[in-house]
KOLPA-511982 format. One record per atom (N, C-alpha, C, O, CB): atom name; residue number from 1; x, y, z negated. Coordinates in steps of 0.02 Angstrom, whole numbers, plus 32768, in hexadecimal, padded with zeros to 4 digits. Glycine has a CB too. Layout:
BEGIN
 atom   n   xx   yy   zz
   CA NUM    X    Y    Z
...
***
This chain:
BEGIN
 atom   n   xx   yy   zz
    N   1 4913 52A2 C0E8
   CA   1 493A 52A0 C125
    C   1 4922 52D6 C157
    O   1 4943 52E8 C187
   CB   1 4936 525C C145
    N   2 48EA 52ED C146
   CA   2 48B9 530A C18F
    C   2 48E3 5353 C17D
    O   2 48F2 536F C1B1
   CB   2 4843 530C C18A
    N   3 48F6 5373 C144
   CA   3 48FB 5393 C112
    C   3 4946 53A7 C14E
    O   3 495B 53C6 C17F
   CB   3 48F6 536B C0B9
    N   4 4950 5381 C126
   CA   4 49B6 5386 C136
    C   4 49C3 53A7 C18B
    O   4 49E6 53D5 C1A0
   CB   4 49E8 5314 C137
    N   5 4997 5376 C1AD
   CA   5 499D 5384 C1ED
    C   5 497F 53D2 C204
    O   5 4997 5403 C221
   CB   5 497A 5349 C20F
    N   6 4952 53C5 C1F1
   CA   6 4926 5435 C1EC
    C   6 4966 544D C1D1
    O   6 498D 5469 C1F8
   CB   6 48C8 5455 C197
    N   7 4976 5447 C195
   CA   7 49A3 5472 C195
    C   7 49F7 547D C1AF
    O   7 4A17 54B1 C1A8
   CB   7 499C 5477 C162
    N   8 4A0E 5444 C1CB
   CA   8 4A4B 545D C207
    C   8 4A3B 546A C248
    O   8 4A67 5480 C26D
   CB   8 4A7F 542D C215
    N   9 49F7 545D C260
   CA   9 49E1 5477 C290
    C   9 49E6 54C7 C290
    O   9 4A06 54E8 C2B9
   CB   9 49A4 545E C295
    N  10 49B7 54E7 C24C
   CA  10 49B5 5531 C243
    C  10 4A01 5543 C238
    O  10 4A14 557C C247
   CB  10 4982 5549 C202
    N  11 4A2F 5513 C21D
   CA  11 4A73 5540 C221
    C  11 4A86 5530 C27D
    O  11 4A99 5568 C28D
   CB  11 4AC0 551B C1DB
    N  12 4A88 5523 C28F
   CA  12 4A9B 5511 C2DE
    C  12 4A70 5549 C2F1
    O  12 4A97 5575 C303
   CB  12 4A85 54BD C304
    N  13 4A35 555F C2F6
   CA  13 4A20 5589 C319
    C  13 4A3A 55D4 C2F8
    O  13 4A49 5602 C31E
   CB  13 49D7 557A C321
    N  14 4A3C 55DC C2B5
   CA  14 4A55 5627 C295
    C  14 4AA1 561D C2C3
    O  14 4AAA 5643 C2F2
   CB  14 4A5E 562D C224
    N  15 4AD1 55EB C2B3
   CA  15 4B0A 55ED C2D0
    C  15 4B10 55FB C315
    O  15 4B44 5616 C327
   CB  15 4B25 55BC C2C3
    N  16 4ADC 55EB C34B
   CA  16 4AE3 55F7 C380
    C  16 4AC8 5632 C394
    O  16 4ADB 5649 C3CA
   CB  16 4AD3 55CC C39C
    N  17 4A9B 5655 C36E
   CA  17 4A7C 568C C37A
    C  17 4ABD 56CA C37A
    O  17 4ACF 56F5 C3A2
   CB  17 4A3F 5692 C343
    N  18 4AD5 56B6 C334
   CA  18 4B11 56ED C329
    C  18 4B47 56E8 C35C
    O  18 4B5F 5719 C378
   CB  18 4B37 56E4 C2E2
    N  19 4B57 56B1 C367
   CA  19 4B96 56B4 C392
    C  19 4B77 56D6 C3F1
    O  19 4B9F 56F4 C414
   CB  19 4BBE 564D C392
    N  20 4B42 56CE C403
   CA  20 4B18 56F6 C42B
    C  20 4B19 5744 C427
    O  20 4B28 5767 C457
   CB  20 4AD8 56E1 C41C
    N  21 4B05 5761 C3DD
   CA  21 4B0D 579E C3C8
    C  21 4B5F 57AD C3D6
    O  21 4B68 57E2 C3F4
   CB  21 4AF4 57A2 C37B
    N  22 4B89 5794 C3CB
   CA  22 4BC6 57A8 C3CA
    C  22 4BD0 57B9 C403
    O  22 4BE2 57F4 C408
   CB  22 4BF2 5782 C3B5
    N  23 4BCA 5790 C447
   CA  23 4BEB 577F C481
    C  23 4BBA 57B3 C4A7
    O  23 4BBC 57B1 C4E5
   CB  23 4BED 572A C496
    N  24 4B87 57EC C483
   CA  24 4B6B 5808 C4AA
    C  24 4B8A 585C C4B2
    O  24 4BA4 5877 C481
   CB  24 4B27 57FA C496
    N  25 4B85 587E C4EF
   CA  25 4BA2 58B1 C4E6
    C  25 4B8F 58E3 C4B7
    O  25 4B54 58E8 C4A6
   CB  25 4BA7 58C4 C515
    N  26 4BB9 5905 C4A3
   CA  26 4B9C 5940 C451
    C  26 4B88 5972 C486
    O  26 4B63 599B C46B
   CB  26 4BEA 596B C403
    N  27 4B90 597D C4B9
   CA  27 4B68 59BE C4CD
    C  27 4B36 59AC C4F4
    O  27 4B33 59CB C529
   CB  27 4B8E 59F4 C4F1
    N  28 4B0E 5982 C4EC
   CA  28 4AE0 5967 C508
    C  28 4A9E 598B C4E5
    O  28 4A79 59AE C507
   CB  28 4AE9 591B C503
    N  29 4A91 597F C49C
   CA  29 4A64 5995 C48A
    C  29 4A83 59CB C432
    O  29 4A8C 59BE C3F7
   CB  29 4A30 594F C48A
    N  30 4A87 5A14 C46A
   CA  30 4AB5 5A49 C445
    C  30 4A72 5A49 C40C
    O  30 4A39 5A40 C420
   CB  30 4AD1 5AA2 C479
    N  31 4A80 5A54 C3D0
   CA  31 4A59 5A62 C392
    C  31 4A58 5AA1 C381
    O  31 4A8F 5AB2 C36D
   CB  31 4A6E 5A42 C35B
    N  32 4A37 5AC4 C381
   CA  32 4A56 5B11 C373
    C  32 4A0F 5B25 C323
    O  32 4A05 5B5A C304
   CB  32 4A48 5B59 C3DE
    N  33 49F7 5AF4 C31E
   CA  33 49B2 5B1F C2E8
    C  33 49E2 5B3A C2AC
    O  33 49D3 5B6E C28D
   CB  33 4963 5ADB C2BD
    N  34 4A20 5B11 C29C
   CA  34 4A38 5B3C C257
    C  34 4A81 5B74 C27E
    O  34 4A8F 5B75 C2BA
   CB  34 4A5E 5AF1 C206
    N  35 4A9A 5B90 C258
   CA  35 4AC8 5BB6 C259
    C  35 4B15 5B7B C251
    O  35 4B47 5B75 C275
   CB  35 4AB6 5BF1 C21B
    N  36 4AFD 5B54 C20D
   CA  36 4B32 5B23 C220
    C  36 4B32 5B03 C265
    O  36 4B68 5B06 C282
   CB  36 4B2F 5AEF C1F2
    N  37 4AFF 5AE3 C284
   CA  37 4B07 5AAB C2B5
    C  37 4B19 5ADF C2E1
    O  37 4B56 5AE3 C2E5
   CB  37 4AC9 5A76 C2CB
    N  38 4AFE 5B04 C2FF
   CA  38 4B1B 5B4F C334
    C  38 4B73 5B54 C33E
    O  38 4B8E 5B59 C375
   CB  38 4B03 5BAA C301
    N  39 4B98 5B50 C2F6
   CA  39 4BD9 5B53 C2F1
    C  39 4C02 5B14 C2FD
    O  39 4C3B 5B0E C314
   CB  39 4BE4 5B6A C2B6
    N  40 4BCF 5ADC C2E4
   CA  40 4BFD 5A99 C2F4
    C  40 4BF5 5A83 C343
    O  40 4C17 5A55 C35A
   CB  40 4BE1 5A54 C2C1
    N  41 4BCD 5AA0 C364
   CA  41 4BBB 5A8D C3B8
    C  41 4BE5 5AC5 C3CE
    O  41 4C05 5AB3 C3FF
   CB  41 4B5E 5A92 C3DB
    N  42 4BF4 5B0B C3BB
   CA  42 4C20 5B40 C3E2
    C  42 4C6F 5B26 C3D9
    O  42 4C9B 5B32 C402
   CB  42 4C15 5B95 C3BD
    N  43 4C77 5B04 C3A4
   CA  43 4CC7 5ADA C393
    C  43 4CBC 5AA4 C3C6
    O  43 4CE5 5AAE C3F3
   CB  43 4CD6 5AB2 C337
    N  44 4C96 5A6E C3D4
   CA  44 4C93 5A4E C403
    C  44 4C9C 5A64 C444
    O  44 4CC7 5A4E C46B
   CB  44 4C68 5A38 C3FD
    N  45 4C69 5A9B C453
   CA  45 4C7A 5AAC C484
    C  45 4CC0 5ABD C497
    O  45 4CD5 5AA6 C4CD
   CB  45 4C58 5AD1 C48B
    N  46 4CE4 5ADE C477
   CA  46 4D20 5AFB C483
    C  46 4D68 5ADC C473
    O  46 4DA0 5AF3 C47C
   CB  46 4D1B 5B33 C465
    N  47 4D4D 5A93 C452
   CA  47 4D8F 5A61 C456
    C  47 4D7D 5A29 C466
    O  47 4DA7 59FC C46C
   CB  47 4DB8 5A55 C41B
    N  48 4D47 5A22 C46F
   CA  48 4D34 59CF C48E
    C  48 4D11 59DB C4C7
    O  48 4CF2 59AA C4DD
   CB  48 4D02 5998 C45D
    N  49 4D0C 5A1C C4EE
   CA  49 4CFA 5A19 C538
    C  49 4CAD 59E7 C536
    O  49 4C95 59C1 C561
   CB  49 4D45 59EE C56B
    N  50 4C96 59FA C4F6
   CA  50 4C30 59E2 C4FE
    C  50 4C19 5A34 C520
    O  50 4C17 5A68 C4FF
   CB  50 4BF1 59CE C489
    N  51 4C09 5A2B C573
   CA  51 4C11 5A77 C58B
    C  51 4BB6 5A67 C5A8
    O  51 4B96 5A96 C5BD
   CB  51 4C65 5A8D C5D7
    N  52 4B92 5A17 C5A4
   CA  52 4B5B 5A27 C5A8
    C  52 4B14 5A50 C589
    O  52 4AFF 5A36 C555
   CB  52 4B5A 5A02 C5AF
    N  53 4AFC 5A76 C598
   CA  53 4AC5 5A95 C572
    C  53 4AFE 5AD9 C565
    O  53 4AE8 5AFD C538
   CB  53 4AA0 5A5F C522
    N  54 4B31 5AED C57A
   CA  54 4B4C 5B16 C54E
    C  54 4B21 5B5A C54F
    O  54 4B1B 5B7A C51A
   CB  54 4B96 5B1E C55D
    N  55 4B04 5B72 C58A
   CA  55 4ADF 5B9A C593
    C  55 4AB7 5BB7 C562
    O  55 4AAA 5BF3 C55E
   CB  55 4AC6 5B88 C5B9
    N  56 4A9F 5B81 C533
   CA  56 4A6B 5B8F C503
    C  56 4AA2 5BA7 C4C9
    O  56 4A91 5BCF C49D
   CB  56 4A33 5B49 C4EF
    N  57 4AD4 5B93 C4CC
   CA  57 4AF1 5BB2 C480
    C  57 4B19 5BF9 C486
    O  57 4B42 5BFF C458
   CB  57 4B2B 5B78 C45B
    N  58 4B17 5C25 C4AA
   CA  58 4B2C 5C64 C4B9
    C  58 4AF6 5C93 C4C7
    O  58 4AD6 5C92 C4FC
   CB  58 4B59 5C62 C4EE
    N  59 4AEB 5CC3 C490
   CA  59 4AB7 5CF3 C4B1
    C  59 4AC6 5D0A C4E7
    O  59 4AF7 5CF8 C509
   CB  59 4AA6 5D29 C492
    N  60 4A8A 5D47 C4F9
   CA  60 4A98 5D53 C53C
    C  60 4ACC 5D98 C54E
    O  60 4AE3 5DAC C583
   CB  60 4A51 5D5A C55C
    N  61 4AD6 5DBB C4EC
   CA  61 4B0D 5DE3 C504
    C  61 4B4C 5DE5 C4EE
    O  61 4B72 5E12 C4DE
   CB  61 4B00 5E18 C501
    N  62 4B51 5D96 C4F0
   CA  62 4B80 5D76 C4C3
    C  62 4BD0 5D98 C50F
    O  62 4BD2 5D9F C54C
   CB  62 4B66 5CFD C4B2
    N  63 4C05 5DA4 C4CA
   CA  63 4C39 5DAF C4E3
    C  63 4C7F 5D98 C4CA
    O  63 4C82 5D98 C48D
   CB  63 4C34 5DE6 C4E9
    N  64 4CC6 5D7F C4F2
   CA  64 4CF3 5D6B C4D2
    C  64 4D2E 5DA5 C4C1
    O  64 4D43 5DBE C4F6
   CB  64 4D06 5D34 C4F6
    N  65 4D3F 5DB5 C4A0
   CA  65 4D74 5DEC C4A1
    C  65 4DBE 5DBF C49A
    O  65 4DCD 5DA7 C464
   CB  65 4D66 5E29 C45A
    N  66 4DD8 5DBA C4BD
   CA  66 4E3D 5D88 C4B5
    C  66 4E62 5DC3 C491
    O  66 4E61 5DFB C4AA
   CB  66 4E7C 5D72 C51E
    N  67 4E7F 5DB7 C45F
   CA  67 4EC3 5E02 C442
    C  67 4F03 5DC9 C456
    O  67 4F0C 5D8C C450
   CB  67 4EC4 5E26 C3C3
    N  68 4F23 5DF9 C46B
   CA  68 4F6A 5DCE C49C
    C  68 4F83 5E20 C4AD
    O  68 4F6C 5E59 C4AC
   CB  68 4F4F 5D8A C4FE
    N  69 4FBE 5DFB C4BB
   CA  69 4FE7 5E32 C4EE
    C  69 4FC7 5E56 C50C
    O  69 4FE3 5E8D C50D
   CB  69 500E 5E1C C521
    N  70 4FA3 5E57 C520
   CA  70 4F65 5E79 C552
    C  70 4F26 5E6B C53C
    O  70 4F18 5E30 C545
   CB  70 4F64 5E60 C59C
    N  71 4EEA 5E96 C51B
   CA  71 4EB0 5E72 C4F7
    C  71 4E8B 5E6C C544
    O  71 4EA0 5E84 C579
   CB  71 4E81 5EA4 C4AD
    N  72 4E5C 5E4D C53D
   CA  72 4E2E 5E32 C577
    C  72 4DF6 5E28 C56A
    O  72 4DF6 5E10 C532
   CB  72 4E3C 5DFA C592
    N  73 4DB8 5E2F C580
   CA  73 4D73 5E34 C570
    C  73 4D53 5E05 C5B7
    O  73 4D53 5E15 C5F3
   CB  73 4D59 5E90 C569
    N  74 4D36 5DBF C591
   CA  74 4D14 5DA6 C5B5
    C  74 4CCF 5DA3 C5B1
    O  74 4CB7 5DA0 C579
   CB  74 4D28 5D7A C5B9
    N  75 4CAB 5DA5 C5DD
   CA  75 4C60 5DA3 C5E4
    C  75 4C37 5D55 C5E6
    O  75 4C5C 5D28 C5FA
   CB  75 4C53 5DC9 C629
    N  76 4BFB 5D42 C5D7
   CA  76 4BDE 5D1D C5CB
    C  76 4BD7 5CE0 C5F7
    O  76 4BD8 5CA5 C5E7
   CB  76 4BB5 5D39 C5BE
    N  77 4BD2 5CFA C62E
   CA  77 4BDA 5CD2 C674
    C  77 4C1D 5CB8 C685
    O  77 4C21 5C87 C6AB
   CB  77 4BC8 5CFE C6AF
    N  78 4C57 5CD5 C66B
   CA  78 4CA6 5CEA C66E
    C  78 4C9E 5C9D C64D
    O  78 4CA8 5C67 C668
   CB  78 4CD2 5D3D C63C
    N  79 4C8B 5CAA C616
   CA  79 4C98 5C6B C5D0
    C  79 4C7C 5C2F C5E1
    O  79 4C99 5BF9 C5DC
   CB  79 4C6F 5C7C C581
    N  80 4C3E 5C38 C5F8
   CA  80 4C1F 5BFF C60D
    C  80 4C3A 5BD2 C64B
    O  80 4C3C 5B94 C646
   CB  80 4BE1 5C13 C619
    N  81 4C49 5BEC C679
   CA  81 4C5D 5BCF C6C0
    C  81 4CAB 5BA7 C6A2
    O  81 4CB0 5B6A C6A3
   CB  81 4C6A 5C1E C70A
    N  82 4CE3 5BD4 C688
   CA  82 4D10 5BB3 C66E
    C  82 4CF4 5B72 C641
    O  82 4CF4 5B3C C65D
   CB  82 4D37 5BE3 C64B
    N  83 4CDB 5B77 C5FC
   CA  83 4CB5 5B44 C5E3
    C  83 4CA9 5B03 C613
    O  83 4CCB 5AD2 C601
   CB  83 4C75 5B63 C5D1
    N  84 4C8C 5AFB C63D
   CA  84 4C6E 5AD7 C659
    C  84 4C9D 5AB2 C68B
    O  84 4C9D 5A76 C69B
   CB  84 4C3C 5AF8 C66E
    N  85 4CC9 5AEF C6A3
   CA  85 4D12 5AC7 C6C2
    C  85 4D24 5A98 C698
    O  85 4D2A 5A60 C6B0
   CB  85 4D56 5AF5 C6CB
    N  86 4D2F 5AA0 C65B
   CA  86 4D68 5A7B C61B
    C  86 4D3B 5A47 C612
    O  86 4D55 5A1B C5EF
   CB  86 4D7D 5AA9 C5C6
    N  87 4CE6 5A30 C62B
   CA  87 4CCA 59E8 C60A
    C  87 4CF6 59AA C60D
    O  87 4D16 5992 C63C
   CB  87 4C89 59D1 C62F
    N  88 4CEE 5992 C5C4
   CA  88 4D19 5966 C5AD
    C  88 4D6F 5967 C58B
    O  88 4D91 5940 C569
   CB  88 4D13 5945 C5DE
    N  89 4D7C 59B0 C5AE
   CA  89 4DB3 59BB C580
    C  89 4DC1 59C4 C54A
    O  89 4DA1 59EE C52A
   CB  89 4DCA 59D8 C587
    N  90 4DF6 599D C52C
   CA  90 4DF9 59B4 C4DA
    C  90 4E3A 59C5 C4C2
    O  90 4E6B 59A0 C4C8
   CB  90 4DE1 5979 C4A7
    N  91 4E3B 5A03 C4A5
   CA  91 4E80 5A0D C48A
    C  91 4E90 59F6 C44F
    O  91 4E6D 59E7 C41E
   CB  91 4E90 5A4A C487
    N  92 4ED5 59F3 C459
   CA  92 4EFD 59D9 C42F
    C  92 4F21 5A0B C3FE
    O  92 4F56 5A2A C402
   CB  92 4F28 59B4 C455
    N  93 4EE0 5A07 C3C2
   CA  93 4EF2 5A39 C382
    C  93 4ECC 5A1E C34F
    O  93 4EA0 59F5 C35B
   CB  93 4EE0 5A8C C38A
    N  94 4EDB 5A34 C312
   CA  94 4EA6 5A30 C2D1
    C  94 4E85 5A68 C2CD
    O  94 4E98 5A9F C2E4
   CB  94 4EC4 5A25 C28A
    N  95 4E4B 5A5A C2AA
   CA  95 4E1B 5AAC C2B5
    C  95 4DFB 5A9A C269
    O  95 4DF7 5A67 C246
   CB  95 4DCB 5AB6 C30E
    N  96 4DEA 5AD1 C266
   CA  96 4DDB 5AE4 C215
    C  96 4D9A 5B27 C21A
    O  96 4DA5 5B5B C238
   CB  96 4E35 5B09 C1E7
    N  97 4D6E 5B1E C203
   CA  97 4D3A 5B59 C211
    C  97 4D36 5B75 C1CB
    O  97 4D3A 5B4A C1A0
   CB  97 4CEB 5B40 C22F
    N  98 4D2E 5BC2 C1AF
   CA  98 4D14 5BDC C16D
    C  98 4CEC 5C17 C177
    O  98 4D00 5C4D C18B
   CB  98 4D4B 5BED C13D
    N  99 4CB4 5C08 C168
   CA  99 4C78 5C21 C155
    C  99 4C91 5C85 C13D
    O  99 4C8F 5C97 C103
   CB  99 4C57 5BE3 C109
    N 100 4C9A 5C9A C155
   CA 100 4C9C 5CF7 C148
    C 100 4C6B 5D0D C11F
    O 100 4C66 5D25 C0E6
   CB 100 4C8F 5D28 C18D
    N 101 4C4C 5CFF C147
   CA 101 4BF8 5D28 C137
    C 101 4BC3 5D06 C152
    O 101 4BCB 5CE6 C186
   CB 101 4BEB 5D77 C15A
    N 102 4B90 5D0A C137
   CA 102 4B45 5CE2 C13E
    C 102 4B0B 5D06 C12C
    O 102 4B06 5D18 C0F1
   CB 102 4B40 5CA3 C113
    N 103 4AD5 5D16 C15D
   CA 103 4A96 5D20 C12A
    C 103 4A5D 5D03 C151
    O 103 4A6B 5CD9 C17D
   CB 103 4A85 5D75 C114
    N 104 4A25 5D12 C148
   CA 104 49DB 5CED C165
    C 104 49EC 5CEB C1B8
    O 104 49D8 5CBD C1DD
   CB 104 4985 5D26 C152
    N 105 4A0C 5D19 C1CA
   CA 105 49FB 5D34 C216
    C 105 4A52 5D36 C24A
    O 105 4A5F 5D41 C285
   CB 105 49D1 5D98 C209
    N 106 4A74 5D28 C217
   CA 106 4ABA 5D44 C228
    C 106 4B06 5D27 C20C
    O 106 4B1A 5D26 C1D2
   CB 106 4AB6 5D8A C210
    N 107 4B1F 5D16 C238
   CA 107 4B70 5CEA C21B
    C 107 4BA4 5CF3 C234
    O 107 4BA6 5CED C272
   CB 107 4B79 5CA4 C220
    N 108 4BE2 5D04 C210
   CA 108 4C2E 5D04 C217
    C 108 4C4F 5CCF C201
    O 108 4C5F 5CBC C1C8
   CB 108 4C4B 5D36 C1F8
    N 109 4C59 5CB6 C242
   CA 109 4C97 5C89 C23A
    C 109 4CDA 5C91 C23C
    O 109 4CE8 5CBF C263
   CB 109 4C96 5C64 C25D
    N 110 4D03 5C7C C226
   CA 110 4D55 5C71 C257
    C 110 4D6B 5C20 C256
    O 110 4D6F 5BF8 C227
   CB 110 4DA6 5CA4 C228
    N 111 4D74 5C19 C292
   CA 111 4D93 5BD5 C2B9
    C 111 4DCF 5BE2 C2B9
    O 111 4DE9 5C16 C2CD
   CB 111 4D7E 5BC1 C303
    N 112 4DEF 5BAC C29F
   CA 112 4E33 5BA5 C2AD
    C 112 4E55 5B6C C2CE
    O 112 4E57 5B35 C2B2
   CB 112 4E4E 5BAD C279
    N 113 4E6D 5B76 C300
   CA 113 4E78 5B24 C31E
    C 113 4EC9 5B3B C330
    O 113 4EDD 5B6B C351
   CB 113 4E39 5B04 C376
    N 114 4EF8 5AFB C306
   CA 114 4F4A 5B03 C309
    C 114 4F4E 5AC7 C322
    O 114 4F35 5A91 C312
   CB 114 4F7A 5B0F C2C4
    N 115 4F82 5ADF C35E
   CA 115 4F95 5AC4 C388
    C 115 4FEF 5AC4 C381
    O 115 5012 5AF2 C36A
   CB 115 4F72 5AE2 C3BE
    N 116 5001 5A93 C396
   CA 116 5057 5A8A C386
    C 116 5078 5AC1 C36F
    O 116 508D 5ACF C337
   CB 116 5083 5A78 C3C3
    N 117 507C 5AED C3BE
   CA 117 509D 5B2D C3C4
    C 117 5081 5B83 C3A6
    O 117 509D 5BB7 C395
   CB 117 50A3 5B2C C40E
    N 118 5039 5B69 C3AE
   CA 118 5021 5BAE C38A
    C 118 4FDC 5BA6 C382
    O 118 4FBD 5B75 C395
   CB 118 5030 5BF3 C3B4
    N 119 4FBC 5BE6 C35C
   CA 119 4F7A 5BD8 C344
    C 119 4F31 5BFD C353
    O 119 4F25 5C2E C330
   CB 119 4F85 5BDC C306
    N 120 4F15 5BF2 C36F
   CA 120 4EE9 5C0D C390
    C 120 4EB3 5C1A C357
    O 120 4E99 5BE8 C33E
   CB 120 4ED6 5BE3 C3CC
    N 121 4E9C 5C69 C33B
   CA 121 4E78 5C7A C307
    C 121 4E32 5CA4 C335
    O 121 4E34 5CD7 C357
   CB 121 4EAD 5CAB C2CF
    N 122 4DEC 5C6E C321
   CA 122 4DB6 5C99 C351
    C 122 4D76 5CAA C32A
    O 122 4D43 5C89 C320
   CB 122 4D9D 5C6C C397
    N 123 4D8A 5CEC C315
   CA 123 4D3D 5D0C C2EE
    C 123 4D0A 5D0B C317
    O 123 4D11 5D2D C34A
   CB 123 4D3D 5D5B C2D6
    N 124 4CD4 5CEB C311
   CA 124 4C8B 5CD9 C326
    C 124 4C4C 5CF9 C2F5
    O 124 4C40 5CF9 C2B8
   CB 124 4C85 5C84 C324
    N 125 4C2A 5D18 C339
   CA 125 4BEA 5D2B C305
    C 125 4BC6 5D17 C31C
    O 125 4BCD 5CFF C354
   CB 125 4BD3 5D69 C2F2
    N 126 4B85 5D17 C2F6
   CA 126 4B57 5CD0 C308
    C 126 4B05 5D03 C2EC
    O 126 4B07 5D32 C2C4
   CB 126 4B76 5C6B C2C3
    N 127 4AD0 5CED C309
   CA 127 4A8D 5D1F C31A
    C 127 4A5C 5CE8 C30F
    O 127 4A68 5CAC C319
   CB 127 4A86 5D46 C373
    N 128 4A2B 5CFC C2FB
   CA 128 49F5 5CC7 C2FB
    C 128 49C1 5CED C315
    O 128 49A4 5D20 C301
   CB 128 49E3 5CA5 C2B5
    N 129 49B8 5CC0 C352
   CA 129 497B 5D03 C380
    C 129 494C 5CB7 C37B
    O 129 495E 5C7F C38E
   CB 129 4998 5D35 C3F9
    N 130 490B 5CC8 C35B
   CA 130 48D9 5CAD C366
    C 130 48DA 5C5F C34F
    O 130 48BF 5C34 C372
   CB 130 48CC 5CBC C3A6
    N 131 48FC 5C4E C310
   CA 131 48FF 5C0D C2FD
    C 131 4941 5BFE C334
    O 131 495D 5BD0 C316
   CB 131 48B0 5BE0 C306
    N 132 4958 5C04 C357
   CA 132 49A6 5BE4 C383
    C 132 49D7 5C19 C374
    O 132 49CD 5C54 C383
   CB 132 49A2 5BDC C3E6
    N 133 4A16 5BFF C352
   CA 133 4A52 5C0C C344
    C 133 4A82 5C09 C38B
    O 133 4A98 5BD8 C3A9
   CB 133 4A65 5BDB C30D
    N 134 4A89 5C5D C39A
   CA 134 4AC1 5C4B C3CD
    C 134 4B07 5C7E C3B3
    O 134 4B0E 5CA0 C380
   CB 134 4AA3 5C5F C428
    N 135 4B27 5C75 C3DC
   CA 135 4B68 5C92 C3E2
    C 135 4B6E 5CD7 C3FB
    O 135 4B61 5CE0 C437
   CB 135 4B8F 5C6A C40A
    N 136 4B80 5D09 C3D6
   CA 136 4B5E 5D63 C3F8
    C 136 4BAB 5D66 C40F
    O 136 4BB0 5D87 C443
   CB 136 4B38 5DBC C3AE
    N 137 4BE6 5D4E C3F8
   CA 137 4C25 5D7B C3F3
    C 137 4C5A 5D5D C3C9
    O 137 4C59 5D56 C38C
   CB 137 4C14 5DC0 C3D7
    N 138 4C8B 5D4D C3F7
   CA 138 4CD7 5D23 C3F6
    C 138 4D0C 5D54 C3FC
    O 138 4D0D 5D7A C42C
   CB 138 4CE3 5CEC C437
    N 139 4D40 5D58 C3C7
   CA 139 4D6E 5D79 C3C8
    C 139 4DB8 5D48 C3BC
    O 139 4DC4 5D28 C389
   CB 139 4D5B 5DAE C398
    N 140 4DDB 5D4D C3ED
   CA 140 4E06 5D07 C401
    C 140 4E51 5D35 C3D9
    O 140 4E5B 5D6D C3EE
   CB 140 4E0B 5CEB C476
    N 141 4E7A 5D1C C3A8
   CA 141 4EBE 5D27 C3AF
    C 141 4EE5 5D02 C39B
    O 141 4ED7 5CD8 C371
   CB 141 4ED1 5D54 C39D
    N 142 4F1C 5D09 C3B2
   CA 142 4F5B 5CCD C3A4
    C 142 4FA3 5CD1 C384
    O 142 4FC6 5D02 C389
   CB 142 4F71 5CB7 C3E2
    N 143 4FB1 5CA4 C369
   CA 143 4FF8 5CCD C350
    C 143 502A 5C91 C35B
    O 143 5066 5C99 C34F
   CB 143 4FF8 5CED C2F2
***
């Protein structure tokens, strides 16, 4: 009996622990040691408005380039201040990430996040300065 009870206790506490984990914000504690986690917190960031810590996931000569009707070049501070406006916003799209290129030090992504009317395609390159994976350079286009 002592048995039974230890063990729905330990499921009550794993169950409550997780549902805790869930309800906590994802940009709370940004992960950046791999190249993967770096990419799944920069997708967060940029559709689920997790805009805390974002600071840490953009190098410092990290830049956005927009191709549109007019191309546009945003700066780091540019990206960030917007970011941080949008906490908690989340758009309404499916997103899909594929791996370009990869090596010890260095990564190409492309994000794709489709949205009803059109599709927003964003090549990301990604740096590993000193064991932390950040974001060097976003190239935004749409069709």
């Amino acid at each position: 009996m002592k048995t039974l009870v230890k063990t729905f206790a330990a499921v009550a506490l794993i169950t409550l622990s997780t549902f805790a984990m869930a309800a906590a914000d994802p940009g709370k504690a940004l992960n950046l040691s791999t190249a993967d986690l770096a990419i799944d917190s920069y997708v967060s960031v940029m559709t689920e408005g997790a805009s805390q810590g974002v600071e840490k996931l953009f190098a410092s000569e990290f830049n956005q380039k927009v191709q549109g009707k007019a191309a546009r070049t945003n700066s780091r501070s540019e990206v960030i201040s917007f970011l941080k406006k949008q906490k908690g916003e989340k758009l309404n799209c499916s997103t899909s990430t594929e791996v370009l290129e990869e090596s010890e030090n260095y990564m190409v992504a492309r994000i794709t996040m489709k949205f009803d009317d059109f599709t927003k395609t964003d090549l990301v390159t990604l740096i590993n300065e000193s064991g932390t994976w950040k974001v060097a350079s976003s190239v935004n286009s749409y069709k």
